[in-house]
Rosetta silent file (secondary structure, phi, psi, omega in degrees, C-alpha in Angstrom):
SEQUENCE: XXXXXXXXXXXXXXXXXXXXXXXXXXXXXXXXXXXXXXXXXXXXXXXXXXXXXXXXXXXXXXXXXXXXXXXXXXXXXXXXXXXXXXXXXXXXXXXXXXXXXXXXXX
SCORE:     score description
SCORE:     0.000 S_00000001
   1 L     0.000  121.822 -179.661  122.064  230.799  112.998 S_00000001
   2 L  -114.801  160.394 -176.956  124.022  227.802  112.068 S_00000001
   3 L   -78.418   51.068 -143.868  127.707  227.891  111.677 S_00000001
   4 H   -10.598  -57.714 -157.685  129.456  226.563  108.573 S_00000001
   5 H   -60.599  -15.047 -169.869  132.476  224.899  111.033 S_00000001
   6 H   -82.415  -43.721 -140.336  128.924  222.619  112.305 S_00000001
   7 L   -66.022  166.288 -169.711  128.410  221.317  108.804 S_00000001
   8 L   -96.175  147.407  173.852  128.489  217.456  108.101 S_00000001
   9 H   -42.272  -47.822 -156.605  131.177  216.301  105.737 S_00000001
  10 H   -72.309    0.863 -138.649  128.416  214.338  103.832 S_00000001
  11 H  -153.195    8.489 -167.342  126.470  217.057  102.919 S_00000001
  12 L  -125.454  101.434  133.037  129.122  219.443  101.867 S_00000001
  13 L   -42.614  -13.603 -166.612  130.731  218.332   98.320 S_00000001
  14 L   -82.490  -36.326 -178.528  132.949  220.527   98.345 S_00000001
  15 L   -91.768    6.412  168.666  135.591  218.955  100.759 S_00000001
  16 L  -118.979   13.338  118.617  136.189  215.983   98.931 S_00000001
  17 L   -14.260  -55.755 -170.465  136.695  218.103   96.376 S_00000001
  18 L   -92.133  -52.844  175.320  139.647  219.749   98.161 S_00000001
  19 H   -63.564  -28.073 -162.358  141.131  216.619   99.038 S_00000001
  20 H   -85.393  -19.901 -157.418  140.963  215.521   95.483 S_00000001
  21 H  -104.617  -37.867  138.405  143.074  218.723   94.655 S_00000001
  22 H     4.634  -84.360  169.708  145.262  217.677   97.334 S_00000001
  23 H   -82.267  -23.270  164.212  146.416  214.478   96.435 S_00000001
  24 H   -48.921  -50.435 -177.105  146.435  215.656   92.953 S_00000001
  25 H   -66.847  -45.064 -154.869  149.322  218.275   94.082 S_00000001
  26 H   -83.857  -23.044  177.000  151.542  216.067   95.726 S_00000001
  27 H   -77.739  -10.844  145.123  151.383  213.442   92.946 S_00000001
  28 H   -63.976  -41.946  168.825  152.636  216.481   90.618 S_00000001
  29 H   -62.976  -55.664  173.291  155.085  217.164   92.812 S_00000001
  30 H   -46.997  -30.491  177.493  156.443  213.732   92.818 S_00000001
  31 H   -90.849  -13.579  136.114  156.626  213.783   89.218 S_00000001
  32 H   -60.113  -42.835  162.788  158.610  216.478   88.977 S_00000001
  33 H   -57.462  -92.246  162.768  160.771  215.495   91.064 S_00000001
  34 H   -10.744  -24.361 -171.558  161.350  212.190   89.087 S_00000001
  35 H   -89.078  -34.745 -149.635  161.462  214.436   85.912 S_00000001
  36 H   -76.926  -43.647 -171.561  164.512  216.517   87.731 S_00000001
  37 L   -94.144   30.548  137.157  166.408  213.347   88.517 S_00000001
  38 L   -51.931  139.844  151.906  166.362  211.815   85.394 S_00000001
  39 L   -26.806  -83.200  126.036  169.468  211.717   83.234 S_00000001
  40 L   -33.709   36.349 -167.773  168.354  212.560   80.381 S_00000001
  41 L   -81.752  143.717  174.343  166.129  215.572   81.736 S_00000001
  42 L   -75.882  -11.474  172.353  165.736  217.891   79.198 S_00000001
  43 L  -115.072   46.361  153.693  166.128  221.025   80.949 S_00000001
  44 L  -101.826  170.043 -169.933  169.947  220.680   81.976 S_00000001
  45 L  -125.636   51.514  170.816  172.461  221.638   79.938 S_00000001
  46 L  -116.500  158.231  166.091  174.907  218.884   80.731 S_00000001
  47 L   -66.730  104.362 -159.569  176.814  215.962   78.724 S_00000001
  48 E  -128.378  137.693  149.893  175.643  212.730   79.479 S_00000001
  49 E   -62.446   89.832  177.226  176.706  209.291   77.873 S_00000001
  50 E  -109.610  160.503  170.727  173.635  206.562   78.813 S_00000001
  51 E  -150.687  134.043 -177.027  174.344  203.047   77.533 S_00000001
  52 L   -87.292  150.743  166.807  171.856  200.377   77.738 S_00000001
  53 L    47.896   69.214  134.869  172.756  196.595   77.546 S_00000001
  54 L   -15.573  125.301  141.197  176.914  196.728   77.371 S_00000001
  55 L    86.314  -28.956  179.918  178.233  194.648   75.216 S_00000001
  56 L   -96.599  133.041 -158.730  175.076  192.896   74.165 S_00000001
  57 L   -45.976  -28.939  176.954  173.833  192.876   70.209 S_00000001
  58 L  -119.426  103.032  133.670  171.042  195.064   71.454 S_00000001
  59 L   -75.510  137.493  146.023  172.948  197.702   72.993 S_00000001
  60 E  -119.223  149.109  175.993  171.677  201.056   72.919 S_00000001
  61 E  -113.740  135.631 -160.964  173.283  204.500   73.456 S_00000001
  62 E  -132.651  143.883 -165.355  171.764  207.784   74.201 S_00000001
  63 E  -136.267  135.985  154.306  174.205  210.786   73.840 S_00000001
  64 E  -118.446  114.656 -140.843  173.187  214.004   75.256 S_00000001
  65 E  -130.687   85.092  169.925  174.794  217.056   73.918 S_00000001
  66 L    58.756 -135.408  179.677  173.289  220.259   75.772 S_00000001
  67 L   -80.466   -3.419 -149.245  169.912  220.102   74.468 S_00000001
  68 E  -103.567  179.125 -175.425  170.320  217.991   71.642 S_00000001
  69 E  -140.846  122.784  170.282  169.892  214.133   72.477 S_00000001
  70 E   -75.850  106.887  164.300  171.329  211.477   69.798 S_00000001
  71 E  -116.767  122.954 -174.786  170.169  207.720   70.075 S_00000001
  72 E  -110.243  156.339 -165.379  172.133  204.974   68.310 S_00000001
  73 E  -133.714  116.712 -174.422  170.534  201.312   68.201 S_00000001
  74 L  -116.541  158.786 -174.961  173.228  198.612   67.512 S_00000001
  75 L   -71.658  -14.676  172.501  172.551  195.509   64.602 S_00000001
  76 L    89.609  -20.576  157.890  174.334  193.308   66.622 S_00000001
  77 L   -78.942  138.203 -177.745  177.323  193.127   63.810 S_00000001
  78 L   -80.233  141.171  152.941  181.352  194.195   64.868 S_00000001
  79 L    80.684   79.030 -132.588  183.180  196.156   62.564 S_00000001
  80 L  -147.303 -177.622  165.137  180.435  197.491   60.702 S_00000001
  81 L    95.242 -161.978  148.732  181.440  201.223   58.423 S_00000001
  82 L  -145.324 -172.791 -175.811  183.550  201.765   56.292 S_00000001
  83 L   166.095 -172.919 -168.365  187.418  203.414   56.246 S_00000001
  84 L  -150.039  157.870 -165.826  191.096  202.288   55.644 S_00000001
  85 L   -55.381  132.785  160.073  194.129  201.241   58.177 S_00000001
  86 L  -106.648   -7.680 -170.458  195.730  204.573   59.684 S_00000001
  87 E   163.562 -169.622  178.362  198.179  203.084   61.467 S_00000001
  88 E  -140.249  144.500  159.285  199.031  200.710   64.473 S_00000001
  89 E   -97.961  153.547 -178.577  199.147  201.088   68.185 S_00000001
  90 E  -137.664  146.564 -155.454  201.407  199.713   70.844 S_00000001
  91 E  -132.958  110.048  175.167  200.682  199.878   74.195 S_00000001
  92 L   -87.901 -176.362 -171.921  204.438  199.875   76.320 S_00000001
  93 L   -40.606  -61.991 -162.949  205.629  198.233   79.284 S_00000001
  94 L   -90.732   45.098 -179.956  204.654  201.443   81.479 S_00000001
  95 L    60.754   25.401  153.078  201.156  201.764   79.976 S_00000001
  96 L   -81.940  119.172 -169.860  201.601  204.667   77.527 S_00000001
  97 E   -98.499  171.426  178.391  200.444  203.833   74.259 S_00000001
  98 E  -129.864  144.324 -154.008  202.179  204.844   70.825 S_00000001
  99 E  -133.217  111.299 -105.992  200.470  205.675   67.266 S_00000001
 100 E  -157.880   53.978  165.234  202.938  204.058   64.799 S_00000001
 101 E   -44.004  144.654 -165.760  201.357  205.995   60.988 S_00000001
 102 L   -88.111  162.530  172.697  201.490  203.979   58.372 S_00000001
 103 L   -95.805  112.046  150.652  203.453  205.422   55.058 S_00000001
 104 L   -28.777   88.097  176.395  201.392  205.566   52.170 S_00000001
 105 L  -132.479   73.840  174.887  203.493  205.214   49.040 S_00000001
 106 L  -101.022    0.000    0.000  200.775  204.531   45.987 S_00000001
C-alpha cells in the first residue's frame, strides 16, 4: 500500500498548483492593502484635497467630496473667469484681516 505523504513532488501536479494559489493570495492581499491606503480610495467617506504640481502651469487638483471625486486640470493662465470687484482687503498690524465692500452707486 503506498502512502500519498511518500509521493514525489514531480509526479504530483497538483502542488504546484497550490503554491500558485498561494502566491496568488498574498499578492491580493497586498493590493488591497495599497487600495486601503490610498487617498483617494473610494470606499471612505472622507474629504480630501490632493494637489499635484503646486504652483506649476500643469497643476492638477483632485477634490473628494464623500463619494463624489472632482478633478480640475489647470491651462497654465492666472486670473482666468469671469466676475466684478467686491471689495478690498486689508490685512492689520496684528494679522486679522478686514473686508472693506465697495458701494455701488450706478
Amino acid at each position: 500500500m503506498k502512502l500519498l505523504l511518500d509521493e514525489d513532488e514531480a509526479l504530483n501536479p497538483m502542488l504546484s498548483v497550490a503554491n500558485l494559489v498561494d502566491v496568488f493570495l498574498v499578492v491580493i492581499a497586498a493590493l488591497l492593502i495599497a487600495i486601503a491606503q490610498n487617498p483617494l480610495n473610494p470606499f471612505t467617506a472622507e474629504n480630501i484635497i490632493v494637489i499635484k504640481n503646486a504652483g506649476q502651469p500643469n497643476m492638477e487638483m483632485m477634490i473628494k467630496d464623500g463619494e463624489k471625486i472632482e478633478h480640475y486640470k489647470s491651462n497654465g493662465q492666472i486670473g482666468q473667469g469671469e466676475g466684478s470687484r467686491a471689495g478690498v482687503a486689508y490685512r492689520m498690524k496684528d494679522g486679522s484681516m478686514i473686508y472693506v465692500p465697495e458701494n455701488k452707486k450706478k
